[in-house]
SERO-4910 file (N, C-alpha, C, O; in steps of 0.05 Angstrom, whole numbers):
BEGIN
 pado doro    nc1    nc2    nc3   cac1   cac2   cac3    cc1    cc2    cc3    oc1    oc2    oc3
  Unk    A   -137   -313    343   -115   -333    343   -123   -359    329   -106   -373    318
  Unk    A   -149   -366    327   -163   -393    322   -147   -385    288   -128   -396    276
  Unk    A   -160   -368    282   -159   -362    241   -121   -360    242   -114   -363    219
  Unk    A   -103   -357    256    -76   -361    262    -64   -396    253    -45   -403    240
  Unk    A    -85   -410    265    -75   -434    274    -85   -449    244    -73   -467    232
  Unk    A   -114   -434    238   -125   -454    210   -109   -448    191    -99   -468    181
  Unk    A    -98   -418    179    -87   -421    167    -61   -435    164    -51   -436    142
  Unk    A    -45   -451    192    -20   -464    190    -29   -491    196    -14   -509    203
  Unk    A    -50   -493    193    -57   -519    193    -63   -528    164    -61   -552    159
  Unk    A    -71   -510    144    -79   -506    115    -48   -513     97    -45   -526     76
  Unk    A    -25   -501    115      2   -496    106     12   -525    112     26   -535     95
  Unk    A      7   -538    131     15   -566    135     19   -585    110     33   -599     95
  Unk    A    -13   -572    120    -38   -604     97    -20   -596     71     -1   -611     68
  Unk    A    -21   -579     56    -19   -576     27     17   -579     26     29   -587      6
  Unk    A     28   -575     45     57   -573     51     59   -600     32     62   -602      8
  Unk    A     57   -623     55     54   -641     43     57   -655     34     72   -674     37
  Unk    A     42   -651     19     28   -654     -2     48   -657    -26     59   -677    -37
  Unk    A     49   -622    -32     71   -610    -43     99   -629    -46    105   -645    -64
  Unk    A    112   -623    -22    135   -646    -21    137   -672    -33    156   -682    -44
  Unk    A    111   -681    -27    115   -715    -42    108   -711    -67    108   -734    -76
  Unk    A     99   -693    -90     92   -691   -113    119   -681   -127    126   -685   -150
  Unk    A    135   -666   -104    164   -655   -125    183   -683   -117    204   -688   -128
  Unk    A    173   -694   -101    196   -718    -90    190   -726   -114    204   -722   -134
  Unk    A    162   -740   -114    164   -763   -142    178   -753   -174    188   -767   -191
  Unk    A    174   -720   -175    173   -719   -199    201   -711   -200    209   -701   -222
  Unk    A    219   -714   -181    253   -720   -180    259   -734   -190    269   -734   -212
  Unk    A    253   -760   -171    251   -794   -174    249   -800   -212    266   -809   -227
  Unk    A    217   -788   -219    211   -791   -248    235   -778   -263    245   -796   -278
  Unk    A    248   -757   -265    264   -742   -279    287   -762   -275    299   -767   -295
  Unk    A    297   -774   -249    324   -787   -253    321   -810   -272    334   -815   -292
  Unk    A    300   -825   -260    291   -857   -276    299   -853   -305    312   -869   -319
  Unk    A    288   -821   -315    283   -817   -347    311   -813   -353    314   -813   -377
  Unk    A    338   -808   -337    360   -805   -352    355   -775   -344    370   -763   -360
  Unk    A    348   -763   -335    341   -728   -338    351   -717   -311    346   -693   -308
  Unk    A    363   -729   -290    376   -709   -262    376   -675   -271    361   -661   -257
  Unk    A    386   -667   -283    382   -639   -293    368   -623   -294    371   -599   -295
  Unk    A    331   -649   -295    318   -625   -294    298   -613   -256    277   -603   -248
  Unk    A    329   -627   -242    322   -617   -211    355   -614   -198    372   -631   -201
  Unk    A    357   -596   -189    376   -584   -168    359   -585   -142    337   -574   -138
  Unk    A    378   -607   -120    374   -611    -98    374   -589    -86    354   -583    -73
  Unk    A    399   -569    -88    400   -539    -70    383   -525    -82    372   -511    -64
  Unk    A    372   -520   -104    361   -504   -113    323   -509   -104    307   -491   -108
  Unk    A    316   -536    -93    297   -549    -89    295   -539    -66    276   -523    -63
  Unk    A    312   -546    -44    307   -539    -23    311   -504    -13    299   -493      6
  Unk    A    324   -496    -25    316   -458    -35    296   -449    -41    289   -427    -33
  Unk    A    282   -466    -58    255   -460    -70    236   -472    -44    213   -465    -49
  Unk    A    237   -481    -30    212   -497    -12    217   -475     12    198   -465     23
  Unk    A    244   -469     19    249   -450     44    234   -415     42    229   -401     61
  Unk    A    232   -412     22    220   -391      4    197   -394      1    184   -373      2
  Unk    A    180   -421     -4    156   -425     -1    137   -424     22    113   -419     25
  Unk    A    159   -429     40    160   -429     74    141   -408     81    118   -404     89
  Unk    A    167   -395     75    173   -362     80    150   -347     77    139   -331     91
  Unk    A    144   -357     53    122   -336     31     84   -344     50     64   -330     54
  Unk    A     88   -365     54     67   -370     56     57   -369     92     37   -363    104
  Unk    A     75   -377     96     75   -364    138     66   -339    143     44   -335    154
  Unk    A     81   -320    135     76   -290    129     42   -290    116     22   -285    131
  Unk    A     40   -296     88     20   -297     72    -11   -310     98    -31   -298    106
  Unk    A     -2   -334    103    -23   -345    128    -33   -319    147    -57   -313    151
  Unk    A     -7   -304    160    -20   -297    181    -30   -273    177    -49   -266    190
  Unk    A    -17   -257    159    -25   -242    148    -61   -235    132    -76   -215    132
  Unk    A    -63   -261    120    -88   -261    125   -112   -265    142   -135   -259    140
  Unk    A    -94   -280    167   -117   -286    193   -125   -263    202   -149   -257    203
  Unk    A   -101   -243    211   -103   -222    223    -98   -194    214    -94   -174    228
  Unk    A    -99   -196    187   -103   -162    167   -130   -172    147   -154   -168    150
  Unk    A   -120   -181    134   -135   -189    100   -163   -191    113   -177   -170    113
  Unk    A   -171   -212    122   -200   -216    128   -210   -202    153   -232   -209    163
  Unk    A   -198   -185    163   -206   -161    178   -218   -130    151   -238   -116    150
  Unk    A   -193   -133    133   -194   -109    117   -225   -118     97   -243   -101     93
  Unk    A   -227   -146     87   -236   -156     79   -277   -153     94   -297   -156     79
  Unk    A   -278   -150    112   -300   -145    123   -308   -114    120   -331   -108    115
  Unk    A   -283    -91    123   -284    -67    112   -296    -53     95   -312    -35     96
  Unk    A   -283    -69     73   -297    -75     44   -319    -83     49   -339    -68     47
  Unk    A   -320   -106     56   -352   -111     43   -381    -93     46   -398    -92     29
  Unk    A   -381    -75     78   -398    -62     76   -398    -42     50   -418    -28     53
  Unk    A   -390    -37     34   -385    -22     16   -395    -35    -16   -395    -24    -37
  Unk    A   -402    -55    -10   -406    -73    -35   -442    -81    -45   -463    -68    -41
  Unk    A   -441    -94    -52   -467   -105    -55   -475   -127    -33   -499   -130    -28
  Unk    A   -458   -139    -23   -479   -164      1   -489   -181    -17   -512   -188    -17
  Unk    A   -474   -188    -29   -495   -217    -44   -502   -234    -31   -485   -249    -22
  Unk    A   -526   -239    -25   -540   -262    -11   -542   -283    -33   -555   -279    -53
  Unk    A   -530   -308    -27   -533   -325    -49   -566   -342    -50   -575   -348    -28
  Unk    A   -577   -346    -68   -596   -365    -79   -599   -385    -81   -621   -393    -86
  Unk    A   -578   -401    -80   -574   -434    -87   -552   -435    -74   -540   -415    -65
  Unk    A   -544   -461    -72   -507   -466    -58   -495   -469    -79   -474   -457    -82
  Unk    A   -505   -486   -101   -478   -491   -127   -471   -471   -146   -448   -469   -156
  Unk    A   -494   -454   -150   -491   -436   -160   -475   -414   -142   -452   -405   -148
  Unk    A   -488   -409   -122   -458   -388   -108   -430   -392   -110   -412   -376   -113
  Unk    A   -431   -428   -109   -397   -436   -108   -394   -432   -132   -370   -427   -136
  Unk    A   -407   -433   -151   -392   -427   -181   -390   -401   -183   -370   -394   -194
  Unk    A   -406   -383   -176   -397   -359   -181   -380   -350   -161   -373   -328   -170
  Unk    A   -369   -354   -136   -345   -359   -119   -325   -368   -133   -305   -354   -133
  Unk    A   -325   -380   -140   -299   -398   -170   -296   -381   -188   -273   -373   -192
  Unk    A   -317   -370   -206   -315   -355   -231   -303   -324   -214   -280   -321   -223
  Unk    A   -308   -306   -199   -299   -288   -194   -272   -281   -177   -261   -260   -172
  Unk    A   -266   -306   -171   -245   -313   -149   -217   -311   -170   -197   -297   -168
  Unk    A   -226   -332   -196   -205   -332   -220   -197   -310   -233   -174   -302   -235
  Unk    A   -220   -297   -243   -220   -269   -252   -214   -245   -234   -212   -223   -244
  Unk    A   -211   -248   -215   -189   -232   -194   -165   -239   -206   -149   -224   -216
  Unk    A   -164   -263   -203   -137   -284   -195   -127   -256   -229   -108   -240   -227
  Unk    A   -140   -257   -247   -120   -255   -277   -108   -232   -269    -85   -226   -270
  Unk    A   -135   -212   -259   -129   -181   -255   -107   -176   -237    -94   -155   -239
  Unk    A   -101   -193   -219    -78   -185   -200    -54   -200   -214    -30   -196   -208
  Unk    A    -60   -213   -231    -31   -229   -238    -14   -215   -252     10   -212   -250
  Unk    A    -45   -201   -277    -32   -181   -297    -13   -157   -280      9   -148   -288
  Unk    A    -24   -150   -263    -16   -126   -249     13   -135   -243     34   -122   -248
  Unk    A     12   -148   -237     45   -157   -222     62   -158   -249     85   -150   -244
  Unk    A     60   -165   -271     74   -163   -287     79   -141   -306     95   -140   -324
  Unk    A     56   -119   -293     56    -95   -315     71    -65   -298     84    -46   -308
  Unk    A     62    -69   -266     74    -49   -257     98    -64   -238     97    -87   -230
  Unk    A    118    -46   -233    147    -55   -226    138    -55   -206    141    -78   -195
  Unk    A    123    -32   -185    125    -43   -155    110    -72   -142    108    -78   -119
  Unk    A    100    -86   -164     87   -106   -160     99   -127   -167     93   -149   -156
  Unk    A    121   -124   -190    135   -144   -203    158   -150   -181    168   -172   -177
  Unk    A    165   -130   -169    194   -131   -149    183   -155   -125    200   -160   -108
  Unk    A    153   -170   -123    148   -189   -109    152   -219   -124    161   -240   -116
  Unk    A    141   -209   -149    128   -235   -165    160   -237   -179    165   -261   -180
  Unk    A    180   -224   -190    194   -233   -196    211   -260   -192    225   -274   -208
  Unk    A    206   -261   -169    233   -279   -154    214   -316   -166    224   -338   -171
  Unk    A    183   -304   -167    182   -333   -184    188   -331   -204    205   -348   -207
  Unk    A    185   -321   -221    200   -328   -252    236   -320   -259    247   -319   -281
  Unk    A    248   -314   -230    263   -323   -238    285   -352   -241    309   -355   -244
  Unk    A    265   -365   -237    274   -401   -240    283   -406   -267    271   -400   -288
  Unk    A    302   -417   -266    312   -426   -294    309   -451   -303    319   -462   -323
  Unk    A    288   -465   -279    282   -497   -288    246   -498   -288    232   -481   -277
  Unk    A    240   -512   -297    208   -511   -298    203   -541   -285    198   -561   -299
  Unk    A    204   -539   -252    188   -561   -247    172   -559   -221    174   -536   -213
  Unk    A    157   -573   -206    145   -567   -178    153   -552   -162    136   -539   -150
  Unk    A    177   -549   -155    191   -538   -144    189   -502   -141    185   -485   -123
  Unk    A    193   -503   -167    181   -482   -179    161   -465   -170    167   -442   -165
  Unk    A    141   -470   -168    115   -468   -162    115   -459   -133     93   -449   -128
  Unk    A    133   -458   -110    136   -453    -85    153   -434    -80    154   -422    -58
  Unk    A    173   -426   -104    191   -406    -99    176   -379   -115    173   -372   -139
  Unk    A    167   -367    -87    155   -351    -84    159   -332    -71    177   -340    -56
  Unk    A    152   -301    -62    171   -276    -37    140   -274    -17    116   -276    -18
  Unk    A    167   -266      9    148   -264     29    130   -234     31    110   -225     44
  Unk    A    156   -219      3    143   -190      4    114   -180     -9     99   -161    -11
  Unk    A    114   -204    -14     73   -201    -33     55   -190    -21     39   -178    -34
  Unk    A     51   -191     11     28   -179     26     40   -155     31     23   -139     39
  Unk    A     64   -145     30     67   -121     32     63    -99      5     55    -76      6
  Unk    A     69   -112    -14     61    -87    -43     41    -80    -45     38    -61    -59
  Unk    A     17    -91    -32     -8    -98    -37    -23    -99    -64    -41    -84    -71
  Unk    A    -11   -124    -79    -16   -133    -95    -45   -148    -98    -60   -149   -117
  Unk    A    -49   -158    -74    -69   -179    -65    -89   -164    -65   -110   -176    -65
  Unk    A    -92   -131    -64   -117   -116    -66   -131   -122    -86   -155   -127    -81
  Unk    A   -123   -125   -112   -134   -140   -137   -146   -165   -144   -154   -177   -164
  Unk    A   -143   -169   -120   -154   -208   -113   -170   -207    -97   -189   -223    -99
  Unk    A   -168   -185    -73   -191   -193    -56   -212   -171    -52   -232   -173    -38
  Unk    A   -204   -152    -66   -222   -125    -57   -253   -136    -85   -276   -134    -79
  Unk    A   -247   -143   -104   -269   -153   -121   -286   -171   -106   -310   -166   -108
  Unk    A   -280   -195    -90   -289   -212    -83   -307   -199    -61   -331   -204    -59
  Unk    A   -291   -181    -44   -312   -169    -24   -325   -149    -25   -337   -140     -6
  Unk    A   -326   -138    -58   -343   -119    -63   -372   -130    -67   -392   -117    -58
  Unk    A   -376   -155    -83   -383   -165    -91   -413   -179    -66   -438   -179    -68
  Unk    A   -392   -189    -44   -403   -199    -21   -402   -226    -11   -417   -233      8
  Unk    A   -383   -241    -22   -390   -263    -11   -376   -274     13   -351   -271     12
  Unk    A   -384   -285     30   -378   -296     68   -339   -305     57   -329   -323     44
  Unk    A   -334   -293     64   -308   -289     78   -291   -318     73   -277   -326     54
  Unk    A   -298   -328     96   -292   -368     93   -286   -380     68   -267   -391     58
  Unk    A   -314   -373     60   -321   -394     32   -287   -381      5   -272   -391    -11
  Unk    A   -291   -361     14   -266   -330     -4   -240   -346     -5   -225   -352    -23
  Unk    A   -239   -353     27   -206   -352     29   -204   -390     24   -183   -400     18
  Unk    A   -222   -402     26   -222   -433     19   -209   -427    -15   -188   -434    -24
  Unk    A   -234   -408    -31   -233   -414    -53   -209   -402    -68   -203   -412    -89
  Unk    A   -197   -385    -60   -163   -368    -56   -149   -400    -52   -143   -416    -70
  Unk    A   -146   -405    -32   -121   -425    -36   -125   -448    -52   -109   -460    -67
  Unk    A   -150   -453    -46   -154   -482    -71   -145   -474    -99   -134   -490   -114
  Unk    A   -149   -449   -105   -140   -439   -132   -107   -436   -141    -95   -443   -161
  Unk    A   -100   -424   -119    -71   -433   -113    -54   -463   -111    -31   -468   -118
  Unk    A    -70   -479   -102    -64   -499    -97    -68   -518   -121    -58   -541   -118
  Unk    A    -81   -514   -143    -93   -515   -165    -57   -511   -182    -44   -531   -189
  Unk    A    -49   -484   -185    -37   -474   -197     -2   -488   -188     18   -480   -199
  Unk    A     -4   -509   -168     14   -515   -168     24   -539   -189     48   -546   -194
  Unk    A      5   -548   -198     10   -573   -217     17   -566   -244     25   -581   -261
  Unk    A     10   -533   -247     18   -523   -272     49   -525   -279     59   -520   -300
  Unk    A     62   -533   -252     92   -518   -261    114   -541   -269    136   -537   -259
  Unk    A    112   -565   -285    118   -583   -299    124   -587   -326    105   -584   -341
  Unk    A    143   -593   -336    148   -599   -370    151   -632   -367    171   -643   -376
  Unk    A    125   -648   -351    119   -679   -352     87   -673   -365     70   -655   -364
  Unk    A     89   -700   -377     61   -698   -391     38   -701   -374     36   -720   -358
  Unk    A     14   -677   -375     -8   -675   -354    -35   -677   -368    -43   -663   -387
  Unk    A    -50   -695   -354    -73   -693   -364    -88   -675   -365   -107   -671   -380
  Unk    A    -79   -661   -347    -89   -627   -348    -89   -619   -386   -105   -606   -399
  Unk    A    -71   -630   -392    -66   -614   -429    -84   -616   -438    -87   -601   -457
  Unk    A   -112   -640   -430   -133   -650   -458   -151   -627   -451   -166   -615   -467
  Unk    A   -149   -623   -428   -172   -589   -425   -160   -565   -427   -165   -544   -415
  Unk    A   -144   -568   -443   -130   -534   -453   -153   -519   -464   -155   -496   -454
  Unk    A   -166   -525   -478   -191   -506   -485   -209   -493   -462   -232   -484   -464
  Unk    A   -194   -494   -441   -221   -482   -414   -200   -476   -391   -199   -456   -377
  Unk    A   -184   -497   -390   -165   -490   -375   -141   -486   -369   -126   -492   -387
  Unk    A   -126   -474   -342   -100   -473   -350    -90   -497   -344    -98   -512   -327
  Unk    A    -62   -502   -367    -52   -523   -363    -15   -518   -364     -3   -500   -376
  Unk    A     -8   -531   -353     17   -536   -359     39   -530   -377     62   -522   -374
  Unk    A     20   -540   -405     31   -526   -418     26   -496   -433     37   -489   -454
  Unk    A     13   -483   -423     -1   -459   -427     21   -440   -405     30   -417   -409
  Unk    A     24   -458   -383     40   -441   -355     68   -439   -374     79   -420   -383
  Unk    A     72   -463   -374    101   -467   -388    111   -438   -412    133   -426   -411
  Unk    A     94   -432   -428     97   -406   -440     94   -376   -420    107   -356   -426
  Unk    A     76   -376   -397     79   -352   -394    107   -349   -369    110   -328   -356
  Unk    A    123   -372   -366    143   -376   -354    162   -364   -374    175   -345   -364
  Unk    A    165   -369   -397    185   -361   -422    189   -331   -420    174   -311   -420
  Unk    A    223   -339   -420    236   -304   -428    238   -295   -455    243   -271   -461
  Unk    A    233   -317   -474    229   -298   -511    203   -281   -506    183   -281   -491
  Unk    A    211   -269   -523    184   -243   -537    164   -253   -537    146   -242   -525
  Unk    A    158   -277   -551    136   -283   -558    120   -291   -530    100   -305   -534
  Unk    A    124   -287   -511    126   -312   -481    115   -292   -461     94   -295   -448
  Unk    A    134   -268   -461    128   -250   -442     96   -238   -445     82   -232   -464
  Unk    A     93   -239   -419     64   -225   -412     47   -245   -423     40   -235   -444
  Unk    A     34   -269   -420     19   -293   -436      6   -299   -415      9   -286   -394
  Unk    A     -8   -317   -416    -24   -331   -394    -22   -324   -369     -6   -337   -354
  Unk    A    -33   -309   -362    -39   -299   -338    -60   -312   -318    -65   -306   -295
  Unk    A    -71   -334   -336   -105   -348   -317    -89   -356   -297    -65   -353   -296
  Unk    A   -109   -371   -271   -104   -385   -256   -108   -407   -258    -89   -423   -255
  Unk    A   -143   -418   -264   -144   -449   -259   -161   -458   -289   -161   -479   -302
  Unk    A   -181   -421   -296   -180   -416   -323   -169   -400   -345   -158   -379   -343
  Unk    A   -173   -411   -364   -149   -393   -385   -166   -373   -405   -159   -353   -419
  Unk    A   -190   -386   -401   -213   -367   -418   -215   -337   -413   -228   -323   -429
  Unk    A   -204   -327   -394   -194   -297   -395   -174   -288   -410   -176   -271   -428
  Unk    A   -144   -305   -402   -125   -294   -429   -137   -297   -450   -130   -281   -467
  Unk    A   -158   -315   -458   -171   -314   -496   -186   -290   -500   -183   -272   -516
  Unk    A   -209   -295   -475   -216   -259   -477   -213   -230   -481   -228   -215   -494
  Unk    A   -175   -219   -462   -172   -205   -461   -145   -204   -482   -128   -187   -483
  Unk    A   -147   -231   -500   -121   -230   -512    -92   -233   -517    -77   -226   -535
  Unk    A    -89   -247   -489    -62   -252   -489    -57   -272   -476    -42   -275   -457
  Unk    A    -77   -298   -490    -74   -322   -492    -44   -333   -510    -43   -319   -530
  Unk    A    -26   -348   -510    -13   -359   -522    -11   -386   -533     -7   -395   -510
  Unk    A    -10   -406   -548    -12   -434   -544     19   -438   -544     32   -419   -553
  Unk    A     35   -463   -534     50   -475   -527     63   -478   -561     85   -468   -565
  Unk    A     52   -490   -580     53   -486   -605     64   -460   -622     74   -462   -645
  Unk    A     62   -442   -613     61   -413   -625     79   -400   -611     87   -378   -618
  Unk    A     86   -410   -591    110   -391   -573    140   -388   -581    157   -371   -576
  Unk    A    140   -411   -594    172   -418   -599    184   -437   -578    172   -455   -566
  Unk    A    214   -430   -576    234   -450   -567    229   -441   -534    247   -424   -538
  Unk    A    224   -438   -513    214   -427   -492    243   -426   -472    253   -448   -468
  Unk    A    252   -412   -463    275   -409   -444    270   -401   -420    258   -379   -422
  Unk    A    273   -406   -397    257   -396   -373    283   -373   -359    306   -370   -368
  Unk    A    270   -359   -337    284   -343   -328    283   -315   -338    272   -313   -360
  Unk    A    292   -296   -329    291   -264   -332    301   -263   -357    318   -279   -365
  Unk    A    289   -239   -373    307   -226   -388    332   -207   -385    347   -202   -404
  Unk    A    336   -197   -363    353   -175   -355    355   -186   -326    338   -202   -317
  Unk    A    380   -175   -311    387   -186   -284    383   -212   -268    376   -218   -245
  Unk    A    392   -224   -288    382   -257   -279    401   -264   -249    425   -262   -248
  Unk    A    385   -271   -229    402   -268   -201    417   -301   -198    402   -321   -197
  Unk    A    444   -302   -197    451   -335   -200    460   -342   -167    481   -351   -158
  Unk    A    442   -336   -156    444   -348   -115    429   -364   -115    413   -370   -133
  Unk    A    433   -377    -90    414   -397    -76    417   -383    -47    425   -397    -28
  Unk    A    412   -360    -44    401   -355    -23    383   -341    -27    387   -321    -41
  Unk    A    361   -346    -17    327   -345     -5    320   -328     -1    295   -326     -5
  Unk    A    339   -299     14    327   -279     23    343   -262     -3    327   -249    -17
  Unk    A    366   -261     -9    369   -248    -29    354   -253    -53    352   -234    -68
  Unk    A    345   -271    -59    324   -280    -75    295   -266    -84    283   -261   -105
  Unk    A    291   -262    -55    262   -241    -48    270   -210    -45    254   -192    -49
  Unk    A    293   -206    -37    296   -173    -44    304   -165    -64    293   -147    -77
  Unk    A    328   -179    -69    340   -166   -103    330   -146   -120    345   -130   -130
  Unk    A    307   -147   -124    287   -128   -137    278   -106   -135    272    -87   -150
  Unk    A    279   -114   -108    272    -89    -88    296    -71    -80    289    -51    -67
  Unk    A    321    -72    -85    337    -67    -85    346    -50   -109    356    -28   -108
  Unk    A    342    -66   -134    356    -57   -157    327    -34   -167    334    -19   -186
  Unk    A    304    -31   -158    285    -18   -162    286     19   -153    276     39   -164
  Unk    A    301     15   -129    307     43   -109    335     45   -132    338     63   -148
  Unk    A    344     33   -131    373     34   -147    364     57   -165    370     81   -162
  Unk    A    346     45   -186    334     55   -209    315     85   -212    310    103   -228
  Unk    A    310     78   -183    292    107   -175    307    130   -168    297    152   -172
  Unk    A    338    128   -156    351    146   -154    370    156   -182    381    178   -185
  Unk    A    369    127   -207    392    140   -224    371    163   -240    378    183   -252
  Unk    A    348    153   -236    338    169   -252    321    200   -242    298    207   -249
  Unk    A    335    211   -227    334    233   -221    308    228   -201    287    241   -206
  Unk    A    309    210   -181    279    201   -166    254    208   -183    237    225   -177
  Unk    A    255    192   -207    231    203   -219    214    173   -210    221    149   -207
  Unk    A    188    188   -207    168    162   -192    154    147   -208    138    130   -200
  Unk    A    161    152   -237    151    137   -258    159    102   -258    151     84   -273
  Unk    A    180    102   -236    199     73   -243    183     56   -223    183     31   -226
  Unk    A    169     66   -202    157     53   -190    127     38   -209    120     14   -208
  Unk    A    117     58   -222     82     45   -236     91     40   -260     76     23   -269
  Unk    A    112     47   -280    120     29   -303    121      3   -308    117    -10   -287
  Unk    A    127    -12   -330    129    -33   -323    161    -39   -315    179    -22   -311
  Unk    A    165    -70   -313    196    -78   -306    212    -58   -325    226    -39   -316
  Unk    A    208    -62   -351    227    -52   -367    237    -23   -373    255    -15   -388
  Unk    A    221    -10   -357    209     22   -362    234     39   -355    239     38   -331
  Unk    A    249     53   -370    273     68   -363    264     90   -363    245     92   -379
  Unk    A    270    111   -351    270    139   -354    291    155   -371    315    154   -367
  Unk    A    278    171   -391    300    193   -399    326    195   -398    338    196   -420
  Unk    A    342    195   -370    353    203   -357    379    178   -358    403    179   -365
  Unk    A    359    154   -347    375    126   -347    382    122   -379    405    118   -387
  Unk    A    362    123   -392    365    117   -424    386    132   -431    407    120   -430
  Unk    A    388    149   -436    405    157   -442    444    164   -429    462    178   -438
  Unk    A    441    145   -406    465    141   -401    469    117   -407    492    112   -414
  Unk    A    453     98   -407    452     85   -417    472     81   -449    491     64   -452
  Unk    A    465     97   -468    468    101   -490    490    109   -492    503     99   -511
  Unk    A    502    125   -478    523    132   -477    552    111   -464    576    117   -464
  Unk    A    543     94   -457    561     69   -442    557     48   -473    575     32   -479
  Unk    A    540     50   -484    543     18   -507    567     38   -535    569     59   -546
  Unk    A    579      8   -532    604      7   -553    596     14   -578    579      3   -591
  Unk    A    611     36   -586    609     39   -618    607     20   -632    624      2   -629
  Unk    A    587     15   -653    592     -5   -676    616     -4   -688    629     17   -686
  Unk    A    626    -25   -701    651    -19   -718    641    -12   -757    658     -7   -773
***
C-alpha cells in the first residue's frame, strides 16, 4: 500500500506543477495576440486524460510493474554498481534507450499504437498536450520495452522507477511551439523543436524522433529529423482524425476501429503486429473498389 500512496504522491507533486506551466503558457499565448493556440475544453480534456492515464499508470506500477520487475531481474545480470555517479549515469543512459525502443514500438506496431495514438492525436502543440495521454498503456504491454531492459540489466528497482518518471517529466517541456532554451542543446538533446517534428502528420515527420530526454539515438539509428528539414509541420493523424472532447472516447477509438479492421479483413492477425497503416489484401482491395473512377 505504502508504494500505492508514493506513487500518488509523485502524481500530486508533478501535477502541479504541470498545471501552472500550461496556465502560464495560456496567459503567454493570449498576451501574444495568439488565444488559438489553447482551447480551454480541449485543455481540460487533455489534463482529465492525464488524470486518467497516470492513476491507473501509478498503481499499476506499485502493485504489478515492480513486482514483475523483481521477476525479471533474477534472470539478468545483478549489476552491482561501483561508484554512485557512474551508476546514475548509466541508470539515465539505459533508462532513455529503453525509453526510444518502446516509443519506436508504439509507433510501428498497431496494437501498441491503439494506446499512444490518442497523444498525437492533438491538433495543437502545447503543454497541454503532453498529458493527453490513454489509460490503456499498461494494458498493451508496451512498457515491457522500457522496463524489462532495465531489469535485465539489474539495477534496484527505486532508483528505475525515480529515473522513469523524471524522464517523463523531462518530456513534458518538449510539447511547445514557445521558444526553449532547451533548442541551444539540440545536438545531445531532445528538444522541442525536434518533438515538434515527430508530432507532424507530413511524410517527412512521421516516425522521427523518437528520443526521450536524448536524441543521440534517433542520429544513431537514423531517424533523426531536424526542425529545418521537415517542412511545413501539421499536427494530428493522418487518417481518422477523432474531432471529440470526450476523454474516454479519446482513449478507445482505436481500439475500436482496430477489431473493426481485424474482422473486415477476414480476422487476419496481421492487423494487430503491422503497423497503423497496414491493410490486408482483403481490405485493400475493397478498398479499391469503393474509390471514384478518374475522369
Amino acid at each position: 500500500m505504502s508504494d500505492v500512496v508514493h506513487a500518488l504522491m509523485f502524481i500530486v507533486l508533478f501535477g502541479g506543477l504541470f498545471i501552472s506551466v500550461i496556465a502560464a503558457e495560456a496567459y503567454y499565448w493570449h498576451k501574444k495576440g495568439r488565444p488559438e493556440m489553447y482551447s480551454f475544453k480541449e485543455t481540460i480534456t487533455n489534463m482529465m486524460m492525464g488524470a486518467s492515464y497516470k492513476i491507473v499508470d501509478g498503481i499499476a506500477v506499485a502493485l504489478f510493474i515492480r513486482v514483475f520487475f523483481d521477476w525479471v531481474y533474477q534472470f539478468g545480470f545483478q549489476y552491482k554498481p561501483v561508484h554512485g555517479i557512474f551508476s546514475l549515469i548509466l541508470i539515465f543512459l539505459v533508462v532513455d534507450a529503453s525509453f526510444y525502443l518502446c516509443h519506436f514500438m508504439m509507433h510501428k506496431v498497431r496494437w501498441f499504437w491503439t494506446s499512444h495514438v490518442t497523444h498525437h492525436s492533438a491538433e495543437r502543440m502545447n503543454y497541454s498536450t503532453a498529458l493527453r495521454q490513454n489509460f490503456t498503456m499498461v494494458f498493451n504491454g508496451a512498457w515491457l520495452f522500457w522496463w524489462v531492459p532495465v531489469a535485465l540489466v539489474g539495477f534496484d528497482k527505486n532508483w528505475v522507477t525515480i529515473a522513469i518518471e523524471l524522464n517523463l517529466a523531462y518530456q513534458f517541456f518538449l510539447h511547445t511551439e514557445t521558444r526553449s532554451p532547451l533548442d541551444k542543446f539540440g545536438f545531445i538533446l531532445n528538444t522541442p523543436s525536434h518533438h515538434r517534428v515527430h508530432h507532424g502528420s507530413q511524410p517527412a515527420q512521421i516516425d522521427t524522433n523518437f528520443g526521450g530526454v536524448l536524441i543521440i539515438w534517433d542520429k544513431l539509428f537514423g531517424t533523426f529529423v531536424p526542425e529545418e528539414k521537415a517542412g511545413n509541420i501539421t499536427y494530428g493523424l493522418t487518417e481518422r482524425q477523432p474531432h471529440s472532447l470526450n476523454p474516454f472516447f479519446l482513449q478507445v477509438h482505436e481500439w475500436a476501429d482496430m477489431f473493426k479492421d481485424f474482422k473486415a479483413s477476414g480476422y487476419d492477425f496481421r492487423v494487430f503486429v503491422k503497423g497503423p497503416g497496414w491493410k490486408s489484401d482483403k481490405v485493400a482491395e475493397a478498398d479499391n473498389k469503393h474509390k471514384p473512377l478518374a475522369n
